[in-house]
C-alpha positions as CSV (number, residue, x, y, z in Angstrom):
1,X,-63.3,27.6,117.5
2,X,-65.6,24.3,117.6
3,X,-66.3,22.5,120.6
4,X,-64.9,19.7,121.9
5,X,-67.8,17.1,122.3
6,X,-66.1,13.4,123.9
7,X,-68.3,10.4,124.2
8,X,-66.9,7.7,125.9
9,X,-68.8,4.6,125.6
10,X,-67.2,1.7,126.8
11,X,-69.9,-0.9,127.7
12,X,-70.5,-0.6,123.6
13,X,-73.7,0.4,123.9
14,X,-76.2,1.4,121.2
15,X,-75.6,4.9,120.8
16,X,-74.8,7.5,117.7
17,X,-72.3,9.2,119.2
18,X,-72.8,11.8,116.5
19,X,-76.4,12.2,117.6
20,X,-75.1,13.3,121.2
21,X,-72.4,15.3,120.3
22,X,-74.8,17.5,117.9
23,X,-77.2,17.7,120.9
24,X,-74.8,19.4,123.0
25,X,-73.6,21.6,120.4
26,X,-76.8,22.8,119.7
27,X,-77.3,24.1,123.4
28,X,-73.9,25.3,123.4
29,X,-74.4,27.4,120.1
30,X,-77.4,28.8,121.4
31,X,-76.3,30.0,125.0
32,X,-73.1,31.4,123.2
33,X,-70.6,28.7,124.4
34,X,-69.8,27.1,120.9
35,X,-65.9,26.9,122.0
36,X,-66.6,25.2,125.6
37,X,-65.6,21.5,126.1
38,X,-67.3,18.7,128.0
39,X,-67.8,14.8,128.3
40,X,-70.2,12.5,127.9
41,X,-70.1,8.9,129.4
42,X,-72.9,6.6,128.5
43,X,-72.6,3.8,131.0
44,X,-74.9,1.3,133.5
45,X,-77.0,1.8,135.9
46,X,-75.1,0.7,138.8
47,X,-72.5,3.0,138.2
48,X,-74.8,5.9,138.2
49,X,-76.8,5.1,141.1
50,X,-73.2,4.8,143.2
51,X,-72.7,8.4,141.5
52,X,-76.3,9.6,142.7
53,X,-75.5,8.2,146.4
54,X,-72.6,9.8,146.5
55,X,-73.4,13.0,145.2
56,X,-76.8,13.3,145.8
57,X,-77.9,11.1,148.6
58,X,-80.2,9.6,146.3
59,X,-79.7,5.4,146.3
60,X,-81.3,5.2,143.2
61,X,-80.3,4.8,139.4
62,X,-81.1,8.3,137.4
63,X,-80.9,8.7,133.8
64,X,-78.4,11.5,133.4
65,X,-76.4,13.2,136.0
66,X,-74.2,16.8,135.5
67,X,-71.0,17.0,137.3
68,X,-70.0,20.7,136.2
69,X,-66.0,21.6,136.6
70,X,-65.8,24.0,139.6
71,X,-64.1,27.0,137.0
72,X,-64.3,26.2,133.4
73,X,-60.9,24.7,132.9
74,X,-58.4,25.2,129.9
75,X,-56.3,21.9,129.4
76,X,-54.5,23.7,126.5
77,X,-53.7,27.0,125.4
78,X,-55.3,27.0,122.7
79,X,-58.3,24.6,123.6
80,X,-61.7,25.5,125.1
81,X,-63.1,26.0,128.5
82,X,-64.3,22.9,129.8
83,X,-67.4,23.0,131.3
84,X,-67.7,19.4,132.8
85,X,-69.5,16.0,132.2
86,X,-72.7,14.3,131.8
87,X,-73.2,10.8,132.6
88,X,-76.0,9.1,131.2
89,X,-77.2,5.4,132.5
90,X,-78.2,3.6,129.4
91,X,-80.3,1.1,130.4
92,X,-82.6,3.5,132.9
93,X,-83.1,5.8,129.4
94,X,-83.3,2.8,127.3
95,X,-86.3,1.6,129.4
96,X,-87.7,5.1,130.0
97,X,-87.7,5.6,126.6
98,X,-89.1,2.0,126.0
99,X,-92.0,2.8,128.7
100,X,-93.3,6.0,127.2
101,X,-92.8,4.7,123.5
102,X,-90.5,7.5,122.8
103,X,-87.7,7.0,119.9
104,X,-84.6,5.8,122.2
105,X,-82.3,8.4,120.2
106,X,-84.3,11.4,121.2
107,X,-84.5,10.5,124.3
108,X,-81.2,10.1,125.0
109,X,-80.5,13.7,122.3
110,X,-83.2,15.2,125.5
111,X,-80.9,13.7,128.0
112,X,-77.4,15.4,127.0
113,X,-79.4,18.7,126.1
114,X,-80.6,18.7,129.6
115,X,-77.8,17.5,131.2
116,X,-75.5,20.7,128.8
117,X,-78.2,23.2,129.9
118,X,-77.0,22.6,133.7
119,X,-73.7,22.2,133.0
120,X,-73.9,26.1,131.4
121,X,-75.7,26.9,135.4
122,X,-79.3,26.4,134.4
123,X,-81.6,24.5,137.2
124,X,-85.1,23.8,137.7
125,X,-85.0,24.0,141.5
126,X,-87.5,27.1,141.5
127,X,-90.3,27.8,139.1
128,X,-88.9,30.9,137.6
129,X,-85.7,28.9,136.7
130,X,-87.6,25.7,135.7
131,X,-89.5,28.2,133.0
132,X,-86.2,30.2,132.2
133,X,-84.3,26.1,131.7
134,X,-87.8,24.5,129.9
135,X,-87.8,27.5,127.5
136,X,-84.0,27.3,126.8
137,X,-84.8,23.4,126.7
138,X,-87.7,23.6,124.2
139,X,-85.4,25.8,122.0
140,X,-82.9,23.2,121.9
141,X,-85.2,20.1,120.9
142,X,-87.0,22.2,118.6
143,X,-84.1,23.2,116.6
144,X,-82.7,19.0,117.1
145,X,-86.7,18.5,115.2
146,X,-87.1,16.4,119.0
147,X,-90.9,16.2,119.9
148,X,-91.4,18.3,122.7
149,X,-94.4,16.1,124.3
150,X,-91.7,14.1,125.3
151,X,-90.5,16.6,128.4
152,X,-93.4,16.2,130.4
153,X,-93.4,12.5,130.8
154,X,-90.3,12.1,130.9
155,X,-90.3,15.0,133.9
156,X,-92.9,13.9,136.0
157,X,-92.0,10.2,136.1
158,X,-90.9,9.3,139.6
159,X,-87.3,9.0,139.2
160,X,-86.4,8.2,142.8
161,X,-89.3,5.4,143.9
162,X,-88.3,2.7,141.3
């Protein structure tokens, strides 16, 4: 059974949906979730900094947030666990992207890869875990043919002091 991968992009921004689904089927196939299910909601910044207030405490704009579901959930018999959703502010990883002249569609391919990793319980909150979730990481954009110079900026930017 194949994943199912949903991209909701209402704003009708510039994205290939195709792009992010294969992203976060790549992480899946590799940590042995292929049949798992999750979301992906590209949307503005406002609407992700009132999600990283309210989640986080953080009253700031972020460029992807992970929400997993509490217990994987089956909406159908037959259908996959769902694991949960990403939500990705657009403009914030457009203008990332812009600022360390990386190609906008590998960023945002980085973004959902990250964003699946925690979804499947990875975290960088310790450096044992950051190595175990960078080397699961690198894997991914390595097999996506994703530049991995393009963690470390993107990491140690200041995400919260904008």
């Amino acid at each position: 059974m194949r994943s199912s991968i949903e991209v909701i992009n209402e704003s009708g921004y510039a994205v290939d949906a195709t792009r992010l689904q294969e992203a976060a089927q790549v992480v899946l196939d590799q940590e042995a979730a292929s049949d798992a299910g999750l979301t992906i909601v590209i949307t503005d910044d406002a609407a992700v900094a009132a999600l990283n207030r309210q989640y986080r405490g953080v009253d700031a704009p972020t460029d992807v947030l992970s929400f997993p579901a509490d217990e994987p959930m089956v909406d159908e018999p037959d259908g996959p666990p769902y694991l949960g959703d990403l939500i990705i502010a657009y403009p914030y990883a457009q203008a990332q992207a812009a600022r360390e002249a990386h190609d906008l569609a590998d960023s945002l391919a980085l973004l959902v890869a990250h964003g699946t990793l925690h979804l499947l319980g990875y975290d960088h909150d310790t450096a044992a875990r950051r190595a175990e979730m960078w080397a699961a990481q690198d894997t991914a954009l390595t097999t996506l043919r994703i530049p991995l110079e393009i963690v470390p900026a993107l990491e140690s930017y200041d995400h919260e002091n904008e």
